[in-house]
N, C-alpha and C positions, 0 to 999 in steps of 0.2 A: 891491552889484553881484550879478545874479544870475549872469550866465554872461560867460564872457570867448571872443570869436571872434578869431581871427588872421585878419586880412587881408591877403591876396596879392595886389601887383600884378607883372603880366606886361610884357613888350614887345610882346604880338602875338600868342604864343603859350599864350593861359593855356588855348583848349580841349585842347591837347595834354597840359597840366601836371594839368588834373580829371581826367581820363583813368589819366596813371600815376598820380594819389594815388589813386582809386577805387580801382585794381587791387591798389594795395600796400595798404591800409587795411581793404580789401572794405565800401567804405562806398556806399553811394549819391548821385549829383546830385539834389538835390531841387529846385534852379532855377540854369537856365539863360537870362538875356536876354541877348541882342546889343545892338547900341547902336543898330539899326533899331528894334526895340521899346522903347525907353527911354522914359521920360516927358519926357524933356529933349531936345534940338535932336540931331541927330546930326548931327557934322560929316563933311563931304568924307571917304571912305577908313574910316570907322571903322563903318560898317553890320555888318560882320561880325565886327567886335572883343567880348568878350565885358565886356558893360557891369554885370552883377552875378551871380554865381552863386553858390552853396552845394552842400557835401560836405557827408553826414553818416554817420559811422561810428557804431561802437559805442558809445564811452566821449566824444566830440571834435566837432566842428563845423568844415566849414574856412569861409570866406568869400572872394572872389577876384575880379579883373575884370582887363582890359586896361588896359593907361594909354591915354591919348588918343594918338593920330598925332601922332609931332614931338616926340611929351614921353616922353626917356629914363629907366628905371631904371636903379636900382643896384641888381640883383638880390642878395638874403640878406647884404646888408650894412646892411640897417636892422629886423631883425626875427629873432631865433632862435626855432624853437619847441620847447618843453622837453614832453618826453613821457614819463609816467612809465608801469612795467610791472608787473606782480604775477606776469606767468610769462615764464624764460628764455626757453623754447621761443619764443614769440611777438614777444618783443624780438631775438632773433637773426634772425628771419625778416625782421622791419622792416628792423632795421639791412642785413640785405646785402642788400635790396631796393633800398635807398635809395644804396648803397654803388657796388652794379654799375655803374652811369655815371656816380657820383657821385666824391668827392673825398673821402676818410678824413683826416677831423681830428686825434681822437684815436679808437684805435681800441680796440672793445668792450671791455672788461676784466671777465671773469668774476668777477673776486675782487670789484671795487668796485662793478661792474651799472650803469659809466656808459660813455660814447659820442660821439661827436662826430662826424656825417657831412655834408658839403657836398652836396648831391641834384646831377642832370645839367641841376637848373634857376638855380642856382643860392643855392638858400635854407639855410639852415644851420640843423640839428637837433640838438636832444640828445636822450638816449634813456638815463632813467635808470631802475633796479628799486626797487623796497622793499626 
């Protein structure tokens, strides 16, 4: 395998959710299609739903779309993503980034440099140091 993407799906909401991970990340959208541009059928309601997009930060890649109209998730209960750090500074930053509307799992611990934050989307991160 050469690279592993995490894929996100949304309810509806996933332009909002690229949006804060851009800002927290300072990564760039490198594609956005709705499900009007799709290659496939677009159903009734979902023209504007976000049918594949990509984040790309520094070190990471995110991947992400909307589910289809009618088909609910279960948001950050079928996917954690484990992120590791090489400076506090910048792991602290994430974590209360993520933290501010989010839900504190297990909270940062300087001594171990691990973390555990629920996001205000529901997806659930670790956040561990070297």
């Amino acid at each position: 395998m050469e690279k592993l993407f995490p894929y996100l799906i949304f309810n509806g909401n996933c332009q909002e959710a690229l949006e804060f991970y851009k800002s927290v990340f300072k990564g760039k959208i490198t594609k956005l299609q709705h499900f009007a541009d799709a290659p496939i059928a677009s159903p009734a309601g979902a023209e504007d739903r976000i049918f594949d997009s990509e984040i790309v930060a520094e070190n990471f890649t995110i991947k992400a779309s909307d589910s289809m109209p009618g088909q609910e998730i279960s948001m950050g209960k079928n996917i954690s993503l484990f992120l590791v750090f090489s400076e506090t500074t910048q792991q602290q930053s994430v974590y209360n980034a993520l933290a501010e509307s989010g839900t504190i799992t297990f909270e940062l611990n300087q001594q171990s440099g691990f973390a555990m934050v629920e996001d205000q989307f529901g997806i659930s991160w670790m956040l561990a140091r070297k």
